[in-house]
C-alpha distance (Angstrom), angle and dihedral (degrees) to the residues before:
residue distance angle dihedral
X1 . . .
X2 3.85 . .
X3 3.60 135.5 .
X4 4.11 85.8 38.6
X5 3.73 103.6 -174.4
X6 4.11 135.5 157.9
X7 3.94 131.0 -144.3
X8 3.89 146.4 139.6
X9 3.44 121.7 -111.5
X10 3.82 132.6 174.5
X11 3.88 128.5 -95.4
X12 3.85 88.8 -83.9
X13 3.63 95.9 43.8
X14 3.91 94.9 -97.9
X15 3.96 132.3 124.4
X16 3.64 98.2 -97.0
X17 3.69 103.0 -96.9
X18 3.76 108.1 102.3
X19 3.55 121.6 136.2
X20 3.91 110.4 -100.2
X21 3.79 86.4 3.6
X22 4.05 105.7 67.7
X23 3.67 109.0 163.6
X24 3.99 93.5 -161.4
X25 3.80 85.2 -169.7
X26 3.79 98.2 64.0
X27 3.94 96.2 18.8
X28 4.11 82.3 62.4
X29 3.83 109.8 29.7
X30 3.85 101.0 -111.0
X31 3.74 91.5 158.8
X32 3.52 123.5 85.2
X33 3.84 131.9 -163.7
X34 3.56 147.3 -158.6
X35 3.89 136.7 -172.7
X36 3.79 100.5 -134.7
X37 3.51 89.6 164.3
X38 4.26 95.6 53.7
X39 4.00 84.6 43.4
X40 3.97 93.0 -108.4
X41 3.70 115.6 171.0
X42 3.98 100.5 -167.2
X43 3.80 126.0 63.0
X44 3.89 122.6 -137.5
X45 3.43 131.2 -139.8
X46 3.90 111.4 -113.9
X47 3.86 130.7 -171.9
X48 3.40 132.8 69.3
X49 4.17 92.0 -0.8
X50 3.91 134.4 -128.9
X51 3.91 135.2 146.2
X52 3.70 101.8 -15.8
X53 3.44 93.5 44.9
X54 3.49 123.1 6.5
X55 3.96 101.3 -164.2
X56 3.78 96.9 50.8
X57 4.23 88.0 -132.9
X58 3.54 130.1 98.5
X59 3.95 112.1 -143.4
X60 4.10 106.1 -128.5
X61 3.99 120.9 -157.1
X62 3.66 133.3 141.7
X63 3.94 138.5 -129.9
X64 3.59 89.2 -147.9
X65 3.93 124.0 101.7
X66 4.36 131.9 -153.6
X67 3.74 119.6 -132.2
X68 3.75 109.1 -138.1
X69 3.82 116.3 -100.2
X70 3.36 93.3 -103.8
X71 3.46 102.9 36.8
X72 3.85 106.8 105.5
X73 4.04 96.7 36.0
X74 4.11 99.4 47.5
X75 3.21 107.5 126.7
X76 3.51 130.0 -121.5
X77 3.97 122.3 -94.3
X78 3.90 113.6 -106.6
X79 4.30 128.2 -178.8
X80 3.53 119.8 -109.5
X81 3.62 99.8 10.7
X82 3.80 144.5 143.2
X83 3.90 117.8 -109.4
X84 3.43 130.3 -174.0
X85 3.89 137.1 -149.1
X86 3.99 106.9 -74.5
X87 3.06 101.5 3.6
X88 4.32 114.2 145.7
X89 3.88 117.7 -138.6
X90 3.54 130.8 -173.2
X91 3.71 123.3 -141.6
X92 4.13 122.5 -120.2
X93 4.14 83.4 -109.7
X94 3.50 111.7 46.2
X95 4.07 108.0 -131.3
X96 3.44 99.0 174.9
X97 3.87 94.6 -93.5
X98 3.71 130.5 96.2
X99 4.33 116.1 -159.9
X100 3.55 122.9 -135.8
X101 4.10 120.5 -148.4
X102 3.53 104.7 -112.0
X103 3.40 97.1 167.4
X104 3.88 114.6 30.5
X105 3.97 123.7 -133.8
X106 4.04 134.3 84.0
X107 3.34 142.2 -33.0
X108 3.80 126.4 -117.9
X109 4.05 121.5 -114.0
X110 4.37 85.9 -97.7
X111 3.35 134.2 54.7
X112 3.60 105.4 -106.5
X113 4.22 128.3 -123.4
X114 3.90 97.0 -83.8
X115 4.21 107.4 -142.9
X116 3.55 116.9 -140.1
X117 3.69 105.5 -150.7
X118 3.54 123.0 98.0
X119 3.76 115.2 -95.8
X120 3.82 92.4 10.3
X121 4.04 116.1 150.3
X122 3.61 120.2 -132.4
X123 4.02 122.3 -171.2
X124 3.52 113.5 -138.8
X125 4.03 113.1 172.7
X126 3.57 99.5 -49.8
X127 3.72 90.4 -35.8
X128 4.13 121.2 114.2
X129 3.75 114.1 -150.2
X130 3.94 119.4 -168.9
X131 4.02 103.1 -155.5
X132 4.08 117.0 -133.2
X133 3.69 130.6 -172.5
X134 3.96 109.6 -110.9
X135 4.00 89.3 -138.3
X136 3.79 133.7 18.9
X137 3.80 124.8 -166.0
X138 3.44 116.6 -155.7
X139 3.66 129.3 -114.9
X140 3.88 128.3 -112.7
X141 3.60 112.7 -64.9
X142 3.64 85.9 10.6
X143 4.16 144.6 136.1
X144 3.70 114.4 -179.1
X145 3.90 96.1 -160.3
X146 4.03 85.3 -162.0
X147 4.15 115.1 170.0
X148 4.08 101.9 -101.7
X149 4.17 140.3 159.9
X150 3.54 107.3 -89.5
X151 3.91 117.7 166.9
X152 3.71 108.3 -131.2
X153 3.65 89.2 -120.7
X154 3.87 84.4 55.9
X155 3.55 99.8 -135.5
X156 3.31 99.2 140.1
X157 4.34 91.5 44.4
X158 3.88 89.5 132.5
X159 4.12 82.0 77.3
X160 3.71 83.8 69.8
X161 3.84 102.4 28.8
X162 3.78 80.2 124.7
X163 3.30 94.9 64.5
X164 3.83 99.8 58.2
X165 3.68 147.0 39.5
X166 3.82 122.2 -136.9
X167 4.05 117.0 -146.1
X168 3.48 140.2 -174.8
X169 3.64 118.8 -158.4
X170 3.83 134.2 173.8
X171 4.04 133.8 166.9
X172 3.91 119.3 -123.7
X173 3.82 97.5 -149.8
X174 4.03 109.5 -170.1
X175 3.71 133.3 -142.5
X176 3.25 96.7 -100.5
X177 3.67 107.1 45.9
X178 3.89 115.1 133.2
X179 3.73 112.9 -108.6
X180 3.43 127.8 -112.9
X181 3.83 134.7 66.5
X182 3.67 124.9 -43.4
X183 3.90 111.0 -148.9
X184 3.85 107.0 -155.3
X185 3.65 143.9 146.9
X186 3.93 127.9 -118.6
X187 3.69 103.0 -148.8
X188 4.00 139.6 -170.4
X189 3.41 109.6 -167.8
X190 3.85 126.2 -173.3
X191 3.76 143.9 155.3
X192 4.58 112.0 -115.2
X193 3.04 114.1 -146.3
């Protein structure tokens, strides 16, 4: 997902400033963020937009990376032996890459010349191998959203961090705000790619 950003918007999607429908919350920035996960330290008012920030959005990313699934149980490359469909195997040197069997069969006598380019092919015997990075770090303004190992407990969530942005949010509700209910929308927007 690219283009990852977060903003309120009124019931019908709008900035809060409709004509029998004022949304004071979005119409007057009442929400403020924070980037947790890109280690910002001052929130942002999002909404409708204005002085302090023009757009009304708050772009989201992280500085966090995800290991591939596989990445920390590949197994390591042997000569001569049997290899099946899917499996991940680690080179002797670790280059950053693990290589998945996309064609199943055995491996030659010698290690073979690992490539280090995502989706390469390297023949091995009459085994394929598809090579994969071991970790991927997002882009800016980015979520990867990549398959990974994360205990249900989620201790180990910083294998994913990657995969997920971490936001705090609050609403600064003044004195003088009318009383009643504001209906509005808390919304992540992104482009998938």
């Amino acid at each position: 997902m690219e283009e990852v950003v977060f903003t309120t918007r009124d019931r019908q999607g709008g900035t809060g400033d409709t004509p029998g429908s004022v949304v004071e919350a979005v119409r007057d920035n009442w929400f403020q963020t924070r980037c947790d996960s890109l280690n910002e330290t001052d929130f942002i008012p999002v909404g409708k937009g204005g002085v302090e920030n023009e757009s009304g959005v708050h772009a989201l990313g992280t500085l966090g990376s995800t290991y591939h699934v596989d990445a920390k149980t590949a197994v390591a490359w042997a000569a001569q032996t049997v290899v099946s469909l899917n499996t991940a195997i680690a080179p002797a040197t670790d280059n950053g890459f693990i290589y998945i069997v996309t064609k199943a069969g055995t491996t030659s006598t010698t290690e073979p010349t690992w490539l280090t380019e995502e989706g390469a092919v390297i023949m091995d015997g009459n085994v394929e191998f598809t090579a994969v990075e071991k970790i991927k770090t997002p882009g800016t303004q980015e979520i990867l959203g990549l398959k990974n190992n994360v205990a249900a407990n989620g201790s180990n969530a910083d294998d994913a961090a990657g995969n997920f942005v971490k936001i705090s949010v609050f609403a600064e509700v003044p004195i003088t705000a009318s009383a009643g209910k504001n209906e509005l929308l808390k919304r992540v927007s992104y482009r998938y790619v």
